[in-house]
C-alpha positions in Angstrom: -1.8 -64.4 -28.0 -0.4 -65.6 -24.9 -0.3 -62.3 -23.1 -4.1 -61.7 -24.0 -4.5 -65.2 -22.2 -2.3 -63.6 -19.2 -4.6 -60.8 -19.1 -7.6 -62.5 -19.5 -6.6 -64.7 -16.4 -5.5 -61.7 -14.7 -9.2 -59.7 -15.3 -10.8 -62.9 -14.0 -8.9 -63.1 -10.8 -9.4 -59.6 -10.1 -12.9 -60.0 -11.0 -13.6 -62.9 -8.8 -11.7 -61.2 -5.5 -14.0 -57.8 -6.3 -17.2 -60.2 -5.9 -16.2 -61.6 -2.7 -19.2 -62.6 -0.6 -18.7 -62.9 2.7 -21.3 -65.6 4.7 -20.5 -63.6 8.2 -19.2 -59.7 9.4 -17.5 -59.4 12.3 -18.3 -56.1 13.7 -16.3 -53.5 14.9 -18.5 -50.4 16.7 -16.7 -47.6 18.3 -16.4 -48.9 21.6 -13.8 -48.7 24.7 -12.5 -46.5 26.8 -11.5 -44.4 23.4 -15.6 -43.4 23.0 -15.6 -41.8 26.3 -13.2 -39.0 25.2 -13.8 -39.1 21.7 -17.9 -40.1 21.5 -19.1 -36.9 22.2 -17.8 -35.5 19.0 -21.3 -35.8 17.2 -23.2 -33.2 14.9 -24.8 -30.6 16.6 -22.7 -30.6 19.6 -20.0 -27.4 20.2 -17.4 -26.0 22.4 -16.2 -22.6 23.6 -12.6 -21.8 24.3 -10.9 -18.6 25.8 -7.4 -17.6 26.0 -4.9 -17.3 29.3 -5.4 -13.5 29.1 -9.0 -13.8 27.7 -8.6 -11.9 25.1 -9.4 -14.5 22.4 -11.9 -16.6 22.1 -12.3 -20.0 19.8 -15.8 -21.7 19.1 -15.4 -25.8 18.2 -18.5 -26.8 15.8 -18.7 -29.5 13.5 -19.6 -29.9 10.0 -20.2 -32.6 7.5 -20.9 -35.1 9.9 -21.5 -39.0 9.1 -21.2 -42.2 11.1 -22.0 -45.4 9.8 -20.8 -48.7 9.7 -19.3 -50.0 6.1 -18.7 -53.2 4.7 -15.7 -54.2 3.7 -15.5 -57.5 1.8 -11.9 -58.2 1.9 -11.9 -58.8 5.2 -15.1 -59.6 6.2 -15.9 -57.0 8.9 -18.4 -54.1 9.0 -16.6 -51.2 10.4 -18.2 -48.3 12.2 -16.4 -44.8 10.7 -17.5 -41.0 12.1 -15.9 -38.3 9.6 -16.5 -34.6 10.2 -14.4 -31.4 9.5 -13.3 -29.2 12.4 -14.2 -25.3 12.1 -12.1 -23.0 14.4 -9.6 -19.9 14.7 -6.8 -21.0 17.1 -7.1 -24.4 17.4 -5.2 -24.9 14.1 -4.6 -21.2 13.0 -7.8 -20.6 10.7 -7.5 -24.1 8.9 -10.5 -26.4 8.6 -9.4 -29.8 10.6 -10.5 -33.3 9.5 -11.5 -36.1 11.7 -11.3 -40.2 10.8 -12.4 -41.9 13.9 -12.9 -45.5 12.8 -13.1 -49.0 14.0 -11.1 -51.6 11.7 -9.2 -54.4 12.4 -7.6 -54.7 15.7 -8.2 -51.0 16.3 -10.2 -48.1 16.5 -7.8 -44.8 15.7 -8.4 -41.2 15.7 -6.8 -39.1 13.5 -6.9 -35.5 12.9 -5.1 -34.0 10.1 -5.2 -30.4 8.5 -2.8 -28.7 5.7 -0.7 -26.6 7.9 -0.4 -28.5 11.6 0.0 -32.1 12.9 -2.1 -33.7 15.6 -1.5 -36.8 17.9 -3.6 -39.9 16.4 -4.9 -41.5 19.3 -5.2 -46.3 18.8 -7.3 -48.2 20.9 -6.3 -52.1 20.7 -9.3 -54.5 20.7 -6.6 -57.0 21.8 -5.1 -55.6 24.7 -8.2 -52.6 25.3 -5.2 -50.1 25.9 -5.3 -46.7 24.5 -1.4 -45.2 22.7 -1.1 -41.7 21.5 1.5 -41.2 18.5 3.6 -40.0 17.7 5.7 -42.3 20.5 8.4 -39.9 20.6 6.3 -37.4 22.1 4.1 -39.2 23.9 5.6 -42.1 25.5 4.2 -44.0 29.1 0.3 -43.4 30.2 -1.5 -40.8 28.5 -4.0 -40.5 31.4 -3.4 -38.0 34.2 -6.2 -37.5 37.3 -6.3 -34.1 36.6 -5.1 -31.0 34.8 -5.2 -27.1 35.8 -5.9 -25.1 32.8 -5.9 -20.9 32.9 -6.8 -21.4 36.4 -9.7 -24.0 35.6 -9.7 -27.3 36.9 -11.0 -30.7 34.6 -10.7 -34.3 35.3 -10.3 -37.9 33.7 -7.8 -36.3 31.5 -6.4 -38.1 27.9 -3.4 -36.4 27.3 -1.9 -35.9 23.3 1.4 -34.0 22.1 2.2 -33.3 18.8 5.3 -30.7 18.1 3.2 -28.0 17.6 1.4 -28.4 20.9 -0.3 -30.2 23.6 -4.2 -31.4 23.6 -5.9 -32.4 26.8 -9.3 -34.3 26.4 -11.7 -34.5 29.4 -14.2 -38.2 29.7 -17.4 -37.4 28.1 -16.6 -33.8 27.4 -13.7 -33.9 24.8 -11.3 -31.3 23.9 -10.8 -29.1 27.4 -7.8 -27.1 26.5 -4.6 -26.9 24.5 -1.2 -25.3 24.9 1.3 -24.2 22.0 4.0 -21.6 21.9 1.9 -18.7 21.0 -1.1 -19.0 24.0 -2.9 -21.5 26.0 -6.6 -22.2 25.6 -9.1 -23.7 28.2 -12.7 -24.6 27.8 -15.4 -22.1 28.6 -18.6 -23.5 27.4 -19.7 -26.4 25.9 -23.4 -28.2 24.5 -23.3 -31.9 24.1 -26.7 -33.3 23.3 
């Protein structure tokens, strides 16, 4: 009898924290200086890459888009989230990438993640408005560079992420420019952003 009391106590309290209303959200939109290399990564909006010897050529599109702002009641704050799959050849070897790009708590982070590679998450503080890269062991000091030359092709306001199985070079309001692993190096050709 007493643990059906316990248990009974136990369904209420969960019960009462599921139905949490809160009187006021705090919102948290993408924002920063992490939407000017990642906000272009929006449906309808692709990339062409070519090889150092141009012999291969990768196209970036995306697919199942969504972004929208969610509620979450435990902590009072509606959070804007963009989720979309990654198609493309080279970029991670045939495998379909998945992006998180979301705005909750004290951050906004970007994470890709796929089943055969690892990619640099990139954290924007809302407290301090600075932009890391992970993992730190890889990517330690500023991750901003003036600059970069690419296959003999030149892009600017570079964001800079490394991850063991490569390096990834984002260009302000253009995204993804061009990536380098041990098998090639790939620079941006083409791109449509609407």
């Amino acid at each position: 009898m007493a643990e059906l009391k316990i248990l009974l106590l136990f369904l209420i309290a969960l019960n009462l924290q599921c139905g949490k209303r809160c009187e006021i959200y705090t919102s948290r939109p993408l924002t920063g200086v992490i939407e000017d290399y990642f906000g272009v990564y929006k449906g309808g909006n692709w990339w062409v890459y070519q090889n150092r010897l141009k012999t291969k050529k990768d196209s970036i599109f995306l697919e199942n888009y969504t972004d929208g702002f969610f509620e979450n009641r435990t902590s009072c704050e509606k959070a804007q989230r963009r989720t979309f799959s990654i198609d493309g050849l080279y970029l991670a070897d045939g495998n379909k990438l998945f992006a998180n790009y979301i705005a909750e708590g004290n951050y906004i982070r970007m994470t890709i993640s796929s089943p055969v590679f690892s990619f640099p998450e990139f954290q924007y503080s809302f407290y301090d408005q600075k932009l890391a890269v992970f993992p730190t062991l890889e990517n330690n000091g500023n991750p901003f560079i003036d600059s970069v030359t690419i296959n003999g092709a030149k892009y600017y306001n570079i964001l800079i992420g490394k991850e063991t199985n490569g390096t990834y070079f984002f260009s302000k309001n253009t995204g993804l420019v061009g990536w380098m692993n041990t098998l090639d190096t790939f620079n941006l050709v083409n791109f449509k952003i609407f």
